[in-house]
C-alpha positions as CSV (number, residue, x, y, z in Angstrom):
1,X,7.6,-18.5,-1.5
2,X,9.1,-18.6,-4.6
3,X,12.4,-18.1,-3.8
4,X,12.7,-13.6,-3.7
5,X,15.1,-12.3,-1.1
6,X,12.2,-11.3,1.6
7,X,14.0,-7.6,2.2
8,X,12.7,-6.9,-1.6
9,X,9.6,-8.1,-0.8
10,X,9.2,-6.0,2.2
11,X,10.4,-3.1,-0.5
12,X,7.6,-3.7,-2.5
13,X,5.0,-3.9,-0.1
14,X,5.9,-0.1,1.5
15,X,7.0,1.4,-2.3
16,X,4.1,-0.2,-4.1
17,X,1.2,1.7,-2.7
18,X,3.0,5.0,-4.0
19,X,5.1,4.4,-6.8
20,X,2.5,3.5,-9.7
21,X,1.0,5.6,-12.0
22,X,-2.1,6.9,-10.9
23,X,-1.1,7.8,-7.5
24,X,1.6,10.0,-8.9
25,X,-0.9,11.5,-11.3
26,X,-3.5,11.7,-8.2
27,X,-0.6,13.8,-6.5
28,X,0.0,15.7,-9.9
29,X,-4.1,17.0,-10.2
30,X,-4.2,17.9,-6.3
31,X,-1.2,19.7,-6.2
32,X,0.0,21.0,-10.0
33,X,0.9,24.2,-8.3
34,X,3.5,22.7,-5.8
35,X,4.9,20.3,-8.2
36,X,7.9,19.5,-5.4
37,X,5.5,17.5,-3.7
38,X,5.0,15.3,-6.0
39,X,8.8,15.0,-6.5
40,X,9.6,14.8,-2.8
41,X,6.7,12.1,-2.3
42,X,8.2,9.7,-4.6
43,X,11.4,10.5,-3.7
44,X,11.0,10.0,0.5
45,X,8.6,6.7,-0.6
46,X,11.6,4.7,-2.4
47,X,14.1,6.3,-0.4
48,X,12.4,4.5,2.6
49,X,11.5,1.6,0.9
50,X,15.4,0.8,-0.1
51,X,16.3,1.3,3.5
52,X,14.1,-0.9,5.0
53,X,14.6,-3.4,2.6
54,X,18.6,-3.1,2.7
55,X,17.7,-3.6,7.2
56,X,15.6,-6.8,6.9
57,X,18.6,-7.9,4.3
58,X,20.6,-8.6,7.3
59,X,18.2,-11.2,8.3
60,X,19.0,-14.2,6.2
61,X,16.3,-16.6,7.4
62,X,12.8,-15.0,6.2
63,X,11.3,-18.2,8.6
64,X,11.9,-16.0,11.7
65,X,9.7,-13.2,10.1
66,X,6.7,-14.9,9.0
67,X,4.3,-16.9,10.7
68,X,4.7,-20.2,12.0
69,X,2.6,-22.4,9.2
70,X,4.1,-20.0,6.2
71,X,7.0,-20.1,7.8
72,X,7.2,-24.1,8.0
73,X,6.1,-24.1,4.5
74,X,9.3,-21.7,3.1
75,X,11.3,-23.8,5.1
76,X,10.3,-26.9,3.0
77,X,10.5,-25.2,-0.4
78,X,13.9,-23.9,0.4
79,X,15.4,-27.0,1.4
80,X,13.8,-28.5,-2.2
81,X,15.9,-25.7,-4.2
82,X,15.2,-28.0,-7.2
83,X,11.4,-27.9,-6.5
84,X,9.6,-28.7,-10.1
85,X,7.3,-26.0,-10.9
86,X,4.8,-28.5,-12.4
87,X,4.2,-29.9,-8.9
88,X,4.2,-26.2,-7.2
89,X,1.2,-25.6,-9.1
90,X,-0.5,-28.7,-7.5
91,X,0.9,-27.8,-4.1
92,X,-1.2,-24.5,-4.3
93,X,-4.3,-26.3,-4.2
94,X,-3.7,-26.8,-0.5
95,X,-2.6,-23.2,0.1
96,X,-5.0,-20.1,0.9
97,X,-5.9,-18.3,-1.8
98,X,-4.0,-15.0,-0.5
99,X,-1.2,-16.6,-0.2
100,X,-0.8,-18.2,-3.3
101,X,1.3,-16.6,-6.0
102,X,-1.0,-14.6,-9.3
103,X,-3.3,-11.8,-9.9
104,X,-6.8,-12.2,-9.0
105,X,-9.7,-11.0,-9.8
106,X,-13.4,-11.0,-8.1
107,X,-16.3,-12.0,-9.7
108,X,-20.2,-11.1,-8.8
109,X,-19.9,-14.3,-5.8
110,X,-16.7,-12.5,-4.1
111,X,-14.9,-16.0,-5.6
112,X,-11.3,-15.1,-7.0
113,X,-10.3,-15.9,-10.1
114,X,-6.7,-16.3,-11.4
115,X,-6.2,-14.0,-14.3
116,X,-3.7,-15.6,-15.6
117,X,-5.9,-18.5,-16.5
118,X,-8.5,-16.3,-17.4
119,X,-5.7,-15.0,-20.0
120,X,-4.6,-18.5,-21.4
121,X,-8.2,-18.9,-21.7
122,X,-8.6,-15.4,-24.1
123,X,-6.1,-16.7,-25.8
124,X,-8.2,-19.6,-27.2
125,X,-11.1,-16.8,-27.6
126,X,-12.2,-17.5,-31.2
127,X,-13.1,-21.6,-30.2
128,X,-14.8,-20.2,-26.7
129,X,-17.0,-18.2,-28.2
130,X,-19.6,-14.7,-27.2
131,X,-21.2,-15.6,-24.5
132,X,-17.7,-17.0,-22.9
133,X,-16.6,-13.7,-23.6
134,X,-19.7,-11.5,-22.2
135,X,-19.1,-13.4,-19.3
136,X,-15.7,-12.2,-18.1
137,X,-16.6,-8.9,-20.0
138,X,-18.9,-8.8,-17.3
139,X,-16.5,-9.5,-14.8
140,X,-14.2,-7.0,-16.0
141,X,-16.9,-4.2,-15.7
142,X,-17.7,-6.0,-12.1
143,X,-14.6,-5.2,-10.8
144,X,-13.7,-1.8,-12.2
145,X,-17.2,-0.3,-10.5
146,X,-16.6,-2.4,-7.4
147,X,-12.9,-0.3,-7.5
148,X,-14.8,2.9,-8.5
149,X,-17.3,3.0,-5.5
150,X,-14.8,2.0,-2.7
151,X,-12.2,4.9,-4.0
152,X,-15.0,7.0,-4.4
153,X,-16.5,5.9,-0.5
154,X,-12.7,6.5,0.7
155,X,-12.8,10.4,-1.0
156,X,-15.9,11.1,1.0
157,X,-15.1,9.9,3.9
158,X,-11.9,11.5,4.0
159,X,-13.5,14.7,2.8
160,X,-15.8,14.1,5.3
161,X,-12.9,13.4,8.4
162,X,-11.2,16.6,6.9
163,X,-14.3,19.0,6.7
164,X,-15.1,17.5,10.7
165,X,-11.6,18.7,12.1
166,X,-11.9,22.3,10.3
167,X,-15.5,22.7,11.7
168,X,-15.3,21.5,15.1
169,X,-11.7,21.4,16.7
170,X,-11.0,25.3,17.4
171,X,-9.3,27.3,14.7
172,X,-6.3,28.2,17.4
173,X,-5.5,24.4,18.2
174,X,-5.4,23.6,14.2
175,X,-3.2,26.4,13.6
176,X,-0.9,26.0,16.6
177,X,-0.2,22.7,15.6
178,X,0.4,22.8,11.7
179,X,2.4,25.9,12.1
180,X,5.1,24.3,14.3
181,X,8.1,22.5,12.5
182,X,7.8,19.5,14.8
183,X,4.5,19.3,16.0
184,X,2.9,19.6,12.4
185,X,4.8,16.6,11.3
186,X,3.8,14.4,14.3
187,X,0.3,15.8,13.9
188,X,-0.2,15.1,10.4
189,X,1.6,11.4,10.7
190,X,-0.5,10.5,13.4
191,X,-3.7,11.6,11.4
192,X,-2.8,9.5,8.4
193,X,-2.5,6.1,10.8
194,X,-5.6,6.5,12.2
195,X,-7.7,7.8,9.0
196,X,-5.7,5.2,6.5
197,X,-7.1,6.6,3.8
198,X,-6.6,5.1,0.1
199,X,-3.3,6.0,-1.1
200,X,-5.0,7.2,-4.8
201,X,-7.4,9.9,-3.1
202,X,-5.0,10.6,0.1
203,X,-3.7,13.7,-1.8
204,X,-7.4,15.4,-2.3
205,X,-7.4,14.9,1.3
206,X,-4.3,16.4,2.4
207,X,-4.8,19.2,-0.3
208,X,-7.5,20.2,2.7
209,X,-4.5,21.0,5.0
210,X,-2.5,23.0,2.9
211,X,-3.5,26.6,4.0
212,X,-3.1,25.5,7.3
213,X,-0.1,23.0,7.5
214,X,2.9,23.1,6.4
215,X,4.4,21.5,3.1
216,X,6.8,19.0,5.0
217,X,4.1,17.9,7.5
218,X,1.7,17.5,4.4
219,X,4.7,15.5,2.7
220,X,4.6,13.4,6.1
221,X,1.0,12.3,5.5
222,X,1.7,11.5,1.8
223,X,4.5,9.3,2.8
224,X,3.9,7.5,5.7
225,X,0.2,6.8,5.0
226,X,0.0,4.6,2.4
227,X,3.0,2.7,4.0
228,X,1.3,2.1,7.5
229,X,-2.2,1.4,6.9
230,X,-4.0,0.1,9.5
231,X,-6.9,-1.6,6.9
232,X,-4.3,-3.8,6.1
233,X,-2.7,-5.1,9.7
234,X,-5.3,-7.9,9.9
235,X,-3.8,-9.0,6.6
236,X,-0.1,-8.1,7.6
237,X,-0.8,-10.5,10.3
238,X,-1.4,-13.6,8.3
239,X,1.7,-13.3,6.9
240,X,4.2,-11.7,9.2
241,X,4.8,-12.2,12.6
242,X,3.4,-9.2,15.2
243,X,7.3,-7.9,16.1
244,X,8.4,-7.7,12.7
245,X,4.8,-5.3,11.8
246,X,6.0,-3.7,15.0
247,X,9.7,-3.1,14.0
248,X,8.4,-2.0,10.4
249,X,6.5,0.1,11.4
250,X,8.8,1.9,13.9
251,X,10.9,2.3,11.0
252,X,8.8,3.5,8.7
253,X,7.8,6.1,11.1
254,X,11.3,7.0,12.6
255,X,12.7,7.8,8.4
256,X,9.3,9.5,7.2
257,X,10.1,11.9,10.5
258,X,13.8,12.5,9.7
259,X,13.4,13.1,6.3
260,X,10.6,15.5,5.9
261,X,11.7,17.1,8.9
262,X,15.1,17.7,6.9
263,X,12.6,19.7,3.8
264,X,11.5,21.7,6.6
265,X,14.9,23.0,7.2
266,X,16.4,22.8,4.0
267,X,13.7,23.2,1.0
């Protein structure tokens, strides 16, 4: 909305999920003794990221891809290229939260809270005073439990999902599958769409595969499943239009495929 070519926003949203810190160090701690993984995860995530993004270049007009009230709106900020950024802050007012521009925060209500005011605030910390500070001290500790206990629900249910399909589907049919070049990949793609696990405790899970799939189709699930995550269509939805999630995904899926089925054959 504020002016970004809408291919490198669509770059963002399927590199950002992977390429940060602590998933790479996540990858790191699950699998230190096949450090390639790690490489070939970050590699695959912005090689697919810069290709989808260099695709939906060729579309010019980001109004066919969102939806029709965003879509109105872009339209009337781009034909306003001098648009005065004191008034774009009062525009907001009338815009839904997650789709105004900002980092948020939660406090104890669920109400989001703009941290950069809550940072031009600190800044005045001294003439605020203590109990000003408690307060988003308390806020703060808040959200980095809230954060703790949904990553930690996401580990044990994947843990959970994992244990389930090495208990009850027979032994043969897992290892017919995870052993096969092809069929391993597809297998292991198709598992990560359906479980959509969090992308920061996705590699504890796959690490449950790896005596029994191989290394490409465990790259597969690294790769595509942070990219299509199902959790996150209802929210894709708000924003972009259904063919555009459909064509996106299709993608996605189509260069995750070709690309760890060329480590199979090559690495």
């Amino acid at each position: 909305m504020q002016g970004l070519p809408t291919s490198a926003a669509i770059g963002f949203l399927l590199a950002a999920p992977t390429i940060n810190p602590i998933v790479v160090w996540s990858t790191w701690v699950a699998f230190r003794d096949q450090p390639e993984i790690v490489v070939f995860r970050v590699l695959f995530s912005l090689t697919i990221a810069i290709t989808i993004g260099c695709i939906f270049s060729v579309q010019k007009d980001p109004t066919h891809l969102l939806q029709p009230f965003l879509a109105q709106r872009v339209s009337m900020l781009l034909s306003q290229p001098k648009w005065p950024r004191s008034s774009s802050k009062h525009s907001n007012q009338d815009v839904p939260v997650l789709l105004q521009s900002g980092t948020f925060l939660l406090n104890k209500s669920g109400t989001p809270l703009r941290l950069e005011g809550m940072a031009d605030a600190t800044a005045t910390l001294p003439s605020i005073g203590s109990r000003e500070f408690y307060r988003r001290l308390n806020i703060f500790i808040e959200n980095v439990v809230n954060e703790l206990r949904e990553l930690g629900g996401m580990l044990i249910l994947g843990s959970a999902i994992a244990a389930s399909l090495q208990v009850f589907v027979p032994r043969e049919i897992v290892l017919n599958l995870g052993q096969g070049t092809i069929s391993s990949i597809m297998a292991m793609m198709l598992l990560a769409g359906v479980v959509s696990i969090c992308s920061t405790v996705d590699s504890f899970f796959a690490l449950s595969f790896a005596s029994t799939f191989t290394t490409s189709s465990l790259l597969a699930f690294l790769v595509f499943g942070p990219m299509i995550d199902i959790k996150s269509v209802g929210l894709m939805l708000s924003i972009f239009r259904p063919r555009m999630i459909v064509y996106l995904f299709a993608l996605a899926a189509q260069l995750t495929f070709i690309l760890t089925l060329c480590h199979s054959y090559f690495f």
